[in-house]
N, C-alpha and C positions, 0 to 999 in steps of 0.2 A: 306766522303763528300768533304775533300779538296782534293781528286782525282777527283773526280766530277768538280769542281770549277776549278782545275788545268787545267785539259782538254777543258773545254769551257770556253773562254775568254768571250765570250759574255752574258753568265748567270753570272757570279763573275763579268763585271762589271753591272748590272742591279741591283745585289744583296747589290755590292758597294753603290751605285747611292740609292737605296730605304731606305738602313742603315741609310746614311748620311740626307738623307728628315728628316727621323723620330729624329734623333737626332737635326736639326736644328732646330724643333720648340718646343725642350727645353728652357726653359726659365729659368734664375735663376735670378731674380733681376734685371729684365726686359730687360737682355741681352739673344740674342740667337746668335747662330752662323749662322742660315739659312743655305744657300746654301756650303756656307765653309764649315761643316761640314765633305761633303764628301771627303774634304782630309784627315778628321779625321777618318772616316769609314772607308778608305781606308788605315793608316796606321794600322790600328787594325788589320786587315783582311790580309795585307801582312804579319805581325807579326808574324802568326800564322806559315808559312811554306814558305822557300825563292819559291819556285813552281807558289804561290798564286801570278801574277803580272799580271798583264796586258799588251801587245803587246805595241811596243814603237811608231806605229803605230796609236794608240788610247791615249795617251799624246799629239804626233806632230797634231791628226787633232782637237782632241777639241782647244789648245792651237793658232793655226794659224786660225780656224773657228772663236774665240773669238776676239783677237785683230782685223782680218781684219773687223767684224762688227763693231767693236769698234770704229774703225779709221773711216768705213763709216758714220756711224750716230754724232759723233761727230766733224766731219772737221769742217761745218759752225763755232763750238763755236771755235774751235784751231785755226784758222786762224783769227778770230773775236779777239780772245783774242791775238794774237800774234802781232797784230797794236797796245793792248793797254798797255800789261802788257808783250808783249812776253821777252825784256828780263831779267824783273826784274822776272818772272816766270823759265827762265833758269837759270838763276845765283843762284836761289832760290836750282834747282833742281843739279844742279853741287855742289853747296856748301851742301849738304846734303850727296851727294852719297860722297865727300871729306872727311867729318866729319865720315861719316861709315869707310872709307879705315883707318884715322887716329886711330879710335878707335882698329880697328879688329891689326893696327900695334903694338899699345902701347899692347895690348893683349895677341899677340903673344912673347914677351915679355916673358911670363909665359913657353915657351918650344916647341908652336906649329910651324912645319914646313910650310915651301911655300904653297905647296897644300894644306895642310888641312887651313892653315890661308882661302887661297884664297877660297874654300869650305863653310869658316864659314861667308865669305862675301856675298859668292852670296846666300848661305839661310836667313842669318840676314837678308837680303834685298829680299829676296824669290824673287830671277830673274835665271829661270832655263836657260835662254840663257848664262847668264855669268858660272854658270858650264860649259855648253856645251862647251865655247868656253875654258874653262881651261882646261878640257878633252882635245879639241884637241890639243890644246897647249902644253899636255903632249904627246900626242900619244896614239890612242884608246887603245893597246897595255901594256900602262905604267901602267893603272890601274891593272893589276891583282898583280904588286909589290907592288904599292904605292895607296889602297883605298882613301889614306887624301881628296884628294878632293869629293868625294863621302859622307867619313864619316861627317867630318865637315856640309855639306851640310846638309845631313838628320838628323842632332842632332840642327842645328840652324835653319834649316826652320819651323819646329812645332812653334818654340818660338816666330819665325818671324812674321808668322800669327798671331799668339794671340795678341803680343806684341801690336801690329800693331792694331788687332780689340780692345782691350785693349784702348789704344790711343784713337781710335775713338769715342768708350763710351762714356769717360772719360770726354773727352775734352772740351766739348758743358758745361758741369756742373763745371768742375774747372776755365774755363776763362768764363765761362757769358755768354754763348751765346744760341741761340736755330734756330740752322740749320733747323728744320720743319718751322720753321713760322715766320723767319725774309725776310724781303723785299731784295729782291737781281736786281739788273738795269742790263737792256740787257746789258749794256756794261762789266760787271764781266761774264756773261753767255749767250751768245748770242745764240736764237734760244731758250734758254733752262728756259730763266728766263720770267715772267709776271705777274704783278698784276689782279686783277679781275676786268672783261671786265663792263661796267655799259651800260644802254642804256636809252637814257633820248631822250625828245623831246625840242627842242625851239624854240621860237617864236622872227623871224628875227624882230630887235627894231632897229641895226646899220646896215642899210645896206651900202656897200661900193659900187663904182663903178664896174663892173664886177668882184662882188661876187659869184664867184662858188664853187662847194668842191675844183677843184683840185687846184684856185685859196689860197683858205683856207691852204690848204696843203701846198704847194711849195712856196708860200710868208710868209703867216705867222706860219707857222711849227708846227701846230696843227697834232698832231699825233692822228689821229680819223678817222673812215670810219663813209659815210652817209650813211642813207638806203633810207628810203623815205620822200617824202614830201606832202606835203596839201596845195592847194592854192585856196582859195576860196570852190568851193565845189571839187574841181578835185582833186584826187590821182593821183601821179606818183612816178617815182625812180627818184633818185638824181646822173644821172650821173655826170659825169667830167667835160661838160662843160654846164651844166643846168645853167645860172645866175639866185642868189637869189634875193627874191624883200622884202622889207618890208612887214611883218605880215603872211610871210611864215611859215611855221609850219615844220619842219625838225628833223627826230630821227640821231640822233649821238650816235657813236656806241665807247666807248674808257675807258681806268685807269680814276681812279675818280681825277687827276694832269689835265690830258689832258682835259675831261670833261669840268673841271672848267677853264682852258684858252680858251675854243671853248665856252661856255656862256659869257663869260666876252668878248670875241670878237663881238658875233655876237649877242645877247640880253638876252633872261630871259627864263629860264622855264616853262615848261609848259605841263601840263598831258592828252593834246589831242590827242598826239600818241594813246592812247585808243580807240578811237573811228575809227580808220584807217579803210576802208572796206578792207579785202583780198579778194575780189571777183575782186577788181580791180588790184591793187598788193598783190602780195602773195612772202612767204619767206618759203623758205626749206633748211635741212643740209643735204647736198649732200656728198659724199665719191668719192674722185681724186682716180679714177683708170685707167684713158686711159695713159698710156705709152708715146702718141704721147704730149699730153702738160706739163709732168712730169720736172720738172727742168729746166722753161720758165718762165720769168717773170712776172708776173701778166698785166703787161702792155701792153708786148705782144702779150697778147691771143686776146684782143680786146672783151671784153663779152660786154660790154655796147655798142658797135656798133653793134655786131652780134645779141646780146639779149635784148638791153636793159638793161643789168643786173650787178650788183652791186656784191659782194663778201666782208660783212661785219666784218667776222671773219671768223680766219680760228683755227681750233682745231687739234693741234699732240699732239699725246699721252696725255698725261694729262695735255698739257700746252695749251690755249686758248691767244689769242693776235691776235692786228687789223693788215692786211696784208697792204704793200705798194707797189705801182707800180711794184716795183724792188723784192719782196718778191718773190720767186721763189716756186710754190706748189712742195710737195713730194705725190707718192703713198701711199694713206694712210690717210691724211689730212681729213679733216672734215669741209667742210666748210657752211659757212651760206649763200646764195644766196637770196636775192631781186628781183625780177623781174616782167616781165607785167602778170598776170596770165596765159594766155595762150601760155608765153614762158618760162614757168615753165620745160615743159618735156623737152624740144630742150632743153633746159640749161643743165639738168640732162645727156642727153645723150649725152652731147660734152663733160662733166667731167667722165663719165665714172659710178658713182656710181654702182660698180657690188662688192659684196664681195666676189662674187668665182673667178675675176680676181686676186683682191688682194694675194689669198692663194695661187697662181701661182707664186714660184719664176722663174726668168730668168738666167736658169741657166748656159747659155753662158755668159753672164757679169759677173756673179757671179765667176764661175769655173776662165773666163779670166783675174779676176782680183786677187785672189788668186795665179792664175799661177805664173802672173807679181811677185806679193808680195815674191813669194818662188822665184824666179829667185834674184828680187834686194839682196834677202837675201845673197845671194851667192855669190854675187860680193865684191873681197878681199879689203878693203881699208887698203891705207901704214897707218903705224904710221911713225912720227918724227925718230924714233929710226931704222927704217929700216925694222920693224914688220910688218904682218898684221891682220886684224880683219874682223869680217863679221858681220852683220847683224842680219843674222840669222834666225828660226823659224817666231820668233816674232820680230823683229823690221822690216824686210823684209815685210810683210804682213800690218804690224802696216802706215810704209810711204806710203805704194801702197791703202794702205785704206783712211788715209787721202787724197792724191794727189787726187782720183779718187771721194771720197765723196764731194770734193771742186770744181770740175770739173761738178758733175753730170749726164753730158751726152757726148756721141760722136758721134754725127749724130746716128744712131737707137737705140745704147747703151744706156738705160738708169743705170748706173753704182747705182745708191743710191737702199735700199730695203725699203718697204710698215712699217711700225713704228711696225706692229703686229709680220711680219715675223724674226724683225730683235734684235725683243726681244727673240722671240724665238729659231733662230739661237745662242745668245750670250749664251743662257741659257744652250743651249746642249755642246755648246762648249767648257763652263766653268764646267761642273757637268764632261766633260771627260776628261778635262783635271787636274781637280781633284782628282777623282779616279785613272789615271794613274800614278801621282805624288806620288799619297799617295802608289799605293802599290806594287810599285817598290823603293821608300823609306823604307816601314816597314818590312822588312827582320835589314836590317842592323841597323836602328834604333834599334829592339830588341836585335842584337848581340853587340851593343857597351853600351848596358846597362847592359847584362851579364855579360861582361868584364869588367865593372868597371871605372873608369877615366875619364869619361866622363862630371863631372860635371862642369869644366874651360871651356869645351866649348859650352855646354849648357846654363852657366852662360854666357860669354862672346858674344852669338850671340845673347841673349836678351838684352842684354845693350846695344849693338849697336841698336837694332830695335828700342828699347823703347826712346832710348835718340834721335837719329835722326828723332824718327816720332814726338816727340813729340815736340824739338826744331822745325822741318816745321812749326805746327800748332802753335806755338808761333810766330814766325816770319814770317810767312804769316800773320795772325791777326792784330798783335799787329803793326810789321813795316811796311810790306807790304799794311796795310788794308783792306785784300780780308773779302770776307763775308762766314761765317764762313760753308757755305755747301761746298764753291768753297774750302774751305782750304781742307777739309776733303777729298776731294777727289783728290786735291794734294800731301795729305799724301799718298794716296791709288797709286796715278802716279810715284811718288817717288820711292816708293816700288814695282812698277811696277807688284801689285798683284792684280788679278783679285776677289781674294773673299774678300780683302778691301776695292774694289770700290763697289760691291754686298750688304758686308755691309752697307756702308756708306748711298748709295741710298735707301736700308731697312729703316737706323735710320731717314733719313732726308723726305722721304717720298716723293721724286722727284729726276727728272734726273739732278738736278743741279751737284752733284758733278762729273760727267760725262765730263764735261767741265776744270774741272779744274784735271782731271786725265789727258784727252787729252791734255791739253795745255803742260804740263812735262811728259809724256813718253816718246817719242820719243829720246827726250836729256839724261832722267834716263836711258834709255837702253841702251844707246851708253857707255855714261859715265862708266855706269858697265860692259862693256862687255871691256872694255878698262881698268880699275882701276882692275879686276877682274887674268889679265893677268898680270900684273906689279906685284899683291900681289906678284905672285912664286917665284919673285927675290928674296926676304925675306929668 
């Protein structure tokens, strides 16, 4: 059988990849490992015979497939967050990757050499770009005298992950908190955070002088979209510059904050929205699939001139919240449309609403912006010292994701992907870069457990994980004051591990920590890929 397995890469990793499922939805004490598993599958499976690996080719593409999604979908919240928290977020994330290099130094202490120190670094911290760049640092060459960077690696990274999912457990129950169902404000998670939408009717008692919504809106900063209104016996939509009159009937659409400033402005309640006819106006949730208005601002599109029509909510992924002017739709979106009845379909077909569009990626943006990502990787930046450093796999792919997700489009590129496709891409690209890791790891892991002496650095790459994730999540919290899903997946950005952020999103039951991974990778990866190089001087 491990001839079998040996010979085709593509069945050993499938076999990986299904191992790793079945084990992740173990549970013990309401912890599973989920998706992470399969690095664990994966060293079991290397273990067995060094043969049993996988092509380094199926590492590099899960691993650059994942970040660059990652980067995609995440820019809004990383650059949202970088106006408000960005550099108490980097200082956060530099002073951790700091505290790891201190600890792996006082460590080495105990007898470990340059490379293997700088090996137990970059596993404690499971960032396989800082190997890599220590490999080349030494010369592809040096390894077959000097494993240390190799070993150390695959003796601290098993530790690193757990330590890491460990942490994140833990966390939520030893400081107080409960990442599923605390209130988090777009400004800690932008794009990514929302209360539950309410939708009330009132009946105008203060009316002002040209009182309109967008009046409402832009003067007095009620964050609420209208739908429809009643006046007298007549139905219609509430566009933008409709002036209200007294004893109008109007549904507002907003968080139950917002709600209750848009009645205390405009007058009192009232449950006649019920009786609205939809034979006059009618409302449907339509799916953003046309390319051409993808990454255009709502204000832009002009729907209330062209249709009449209104855009009350808009729904990604599992997060719902009221759109503004400036909101920008993604492929994928879900949104709620208002309109005259009879420009119901016209509405439907200028947003595209097709779900076999969506399953269509574009795979020139895609591939072009990946390219980009593997090119910036490669580009040498000096150090102070006269050294240089790269990028790499994943931080390469990681900047060109974000720049390009923040960007959205380039005249026909639409650069962002559909919310379904881009779950989907992360997922494959994480289960393969798991199985790669893991078992091109487990050869040598089993050999250095044969041999003995291993347990200084076993011991020593869990200390560092477990004190530095667990110091972030304290000090994000407690000083910082981030809420407590964003911290968790600052620990995960830190660590710059993709099956910690998997986790985290598991525990918390939303993309919030997504935000606050993006917002420190990019700096944690640099940081290590640069602290990870200095170790060797050691």
């Amino acid at each position: 059988m491990v001839d079998v397995l040996a010979a085709n890469p593509l069945l050993l990793l499938f076999c990986v990849a299904a191992l790793g499922f079945v084990l992740g939805r173990i549970e013990i004490a309401g912890i599973g490992l989920g998706v992470s598993a399969v690095l664990f599958a994966g060293l079991g499976v290397g273990s067995l015979d060094p043969a049993l690996r996988l092509p380094d080719i199926v590492l590099q593409f899960g691993l650059v497939t994942f970040v660059y999604v990652v980067g995609l979908s995440t820019a809004p919240g990383f650059f949202a967050a970088m106006r408000r928290r960005g550099v108490q977020t980097a200082a956060l994330a530099v002073g951790a990757v700091a505290l790891g290099a201190v600890l792996v130094v006082v460590g080495a202490k105990l007898g470990l050499a340059g490379p293997t120190a700088a090996g137990v670094f970059a596993g404690a911290l499971t960032n396989t770009p800082a190997l890599a760049a220590v490999i080349d640092a030494l010369g592809h060459t040096a390894l077959a005298g000097d494993p240390g960077p190799v070993l150390g690696y695959s003796l601290a990274y098993p530790g690193g992950v757990l330590g890491v999912l460990a942490v994140i457990a833990l966390a939520p129950k030893v400081l107080g908190f409960d990442p599923a169902h605390e209130v988090v404000s777009p400004e800690d998670a932008p794009g990514l955070a929302g209360g539950k939408l309410e939708l009330v009717a009132i009946r105008i008692t203060r009316p002002l002088p040209e009182m309109s919504s967008r009046f409402l809106r832009e003067r007095l900063g009620l964050a609420v979209a209208f739908g429809r209104m009643r006046r007298g016996e007549q139905t219609s939509v509430v566009t933008d510059d409709v002036v209200l009159h007294a004893d109008d009937i109007v549904t507002v659409i907003g968080e139950a904050t917002a709600i209750a400033a848009a009645v205390a402005a405009m007058g009192e309640r009232s449950d006649a929205h019920l009786e609205f006819d939809r034979s006059v106006v009618d409302y449907r949730r339509i799916t953003v699939s046309n390319p051409r208005i993808a990454q255009r601002p709502l204000g832009e599109l002009g729907l209330d001139a062209r249709f009449g029509a209104q855009i009350t909510r808009v729904r990604r992924g599992d997060v719902e919240f009221v759109p503004t002017p400036q909101t920008q739709l993604e492929l994928g979106d879900a949104v709620r449309v208002v309109a005259p009845r009879e420009q119901i379909a016209a509405t439907s077909s200028f947003l595209g609403d097709s779900q076999r569009a969506l399953a269509e990626i574009d795979v020139i943006s895609f591939s072009l912006g990946i390219g980009l990502g593997l090119l910036v990787g490669l580009i040498p930046i000096p150090l102070p010292d006269g050294g240089r450093f790269t990028l790499g796999l994943a931080g390469g792919p990681l900047v060109v994701g974000l720049l390009l997700g923040r960007t959205g489009r380039t005249g026909p590129l639409v650069w962002t992907l559909p919310h379904a496709a881009s779950m989907t891409l992360r997922q494959v690209g994480l289960v393969l870069f798991l199985a790669g890791v893991g078992t091109r790891s487990g050869w040598a892991f089993a050999e250095a457990v044969r041999d003995g002496g291993i347990a200084p650095i076993i011991g020593l790459g869990a200390v560092v994980t477990i004190v530095v994730a667990s110091l972030t999540v304290l000090v994000g919290t407690r000083v910082l004051h981030l809420p407590g899903a964003v911290a968790l997946g600052v620990v995960a950005g830190i660590q710059t591990q993709p099956a910690a952020l998997a986790f985290a999103i598991e525990r918390t039951r939303n993309e919030i920590p997504s935000a606050g991974y993006a917002a420190v990778y990019p700096v944690a990866t640099v940081a290590k890929i640069i602290v990870a190089q200095l170790l060797l001087r050691l």
